[in-house]
C-alpha positions as CSV (number, residue, x, y, z in Angstrom):
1,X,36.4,25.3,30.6
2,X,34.7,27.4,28.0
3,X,34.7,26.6,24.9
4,X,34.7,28.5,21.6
5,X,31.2,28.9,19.3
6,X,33.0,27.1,16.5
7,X,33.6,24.2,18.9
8,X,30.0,24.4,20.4
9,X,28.8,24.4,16.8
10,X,31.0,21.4,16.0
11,X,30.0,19.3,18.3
12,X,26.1,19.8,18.1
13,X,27.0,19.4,14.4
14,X,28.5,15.8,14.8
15,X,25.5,14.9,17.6
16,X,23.2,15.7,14.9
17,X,25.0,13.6,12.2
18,X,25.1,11.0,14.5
19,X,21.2,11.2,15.3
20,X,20.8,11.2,11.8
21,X,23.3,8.2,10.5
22,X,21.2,6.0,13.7
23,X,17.8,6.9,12.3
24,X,19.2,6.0,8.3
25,X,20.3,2.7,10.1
26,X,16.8,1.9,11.8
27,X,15.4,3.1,8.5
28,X,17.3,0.0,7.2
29,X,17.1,-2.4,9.3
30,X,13.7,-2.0,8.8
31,X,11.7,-5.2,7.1
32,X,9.1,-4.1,4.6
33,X,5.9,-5.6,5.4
34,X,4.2,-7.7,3.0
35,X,0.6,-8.1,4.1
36,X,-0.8,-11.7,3.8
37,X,-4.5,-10.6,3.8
38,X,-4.6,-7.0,2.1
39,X,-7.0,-4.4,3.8
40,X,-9.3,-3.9,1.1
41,X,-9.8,-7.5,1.4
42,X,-10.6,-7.2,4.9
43,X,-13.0,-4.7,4.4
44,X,-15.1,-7.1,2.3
45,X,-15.1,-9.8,4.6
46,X,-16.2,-7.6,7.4
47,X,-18.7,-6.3,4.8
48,X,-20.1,-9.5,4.1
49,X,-20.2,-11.0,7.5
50,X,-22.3,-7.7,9.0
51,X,-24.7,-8.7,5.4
52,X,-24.9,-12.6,6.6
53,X,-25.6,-11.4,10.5
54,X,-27.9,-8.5,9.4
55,X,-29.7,-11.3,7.1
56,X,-29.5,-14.0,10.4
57,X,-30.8,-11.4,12.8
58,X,-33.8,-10.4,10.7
59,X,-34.8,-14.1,11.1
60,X,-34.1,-14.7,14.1
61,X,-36.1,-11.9,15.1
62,X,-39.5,-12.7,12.2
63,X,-39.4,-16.6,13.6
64,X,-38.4,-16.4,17.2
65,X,-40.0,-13.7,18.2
66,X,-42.3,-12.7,15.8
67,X,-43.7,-16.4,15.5
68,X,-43.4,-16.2,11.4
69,X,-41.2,-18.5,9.6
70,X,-37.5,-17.7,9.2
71,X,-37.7,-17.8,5.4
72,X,-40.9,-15.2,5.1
73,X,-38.4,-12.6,6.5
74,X,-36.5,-12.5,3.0
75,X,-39.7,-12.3,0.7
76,X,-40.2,-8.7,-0.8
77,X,-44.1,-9.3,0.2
78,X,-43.4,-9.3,3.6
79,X,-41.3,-6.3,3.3
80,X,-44.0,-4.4,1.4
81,X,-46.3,-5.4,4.3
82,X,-44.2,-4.2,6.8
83,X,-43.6,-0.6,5.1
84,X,-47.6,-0.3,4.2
85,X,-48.4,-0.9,7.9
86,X,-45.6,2.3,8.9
87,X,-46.9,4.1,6.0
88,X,-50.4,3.8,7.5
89,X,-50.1,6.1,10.1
């Protein structure tokens, strides 16, 4: 039941070819994907909702719990309060 190294050889040679000739097949059968929504695209929508919640929050926070009004938190003169105040110290 031994068998020669040419043999050995020859059949390691055809399992490879095989392994090979399924992977080319895969490789084919193989649908190339056609995005719907591209990634760049994705990252400015998730760019621009963190700006529209950044924006909300910064009310929220001036009016609810800072007892201002919502729209004072977008004025440059409130901002230029705030950072005087921190400067202050």
């Amino acid at each position: 039941m031994t068998m020669s190294k040419s043999s050995e050889g020859k059949e390691q040679k055809n399992r490879q070819e095989e392994i090979n000739a399924k992977r080319k097949a895969r490789k084919e059968k193989k649908k190339l994907r056609i995005r719907k929504f591209p990634i760049s695209l994705r990252i400015l929508v998730v760019i621009i909702i963190f700006c529209i919640s950044l924006l909300l929050g910064i009310m929220f926070g001036y009016s609810i719990l800072g007892d201002g009004n919502a729209l004072d938190a977008l004025k440059p003169s409130t901002w230029q309060h705030i950072i005087d105040i921190v400067e202050k110290e």
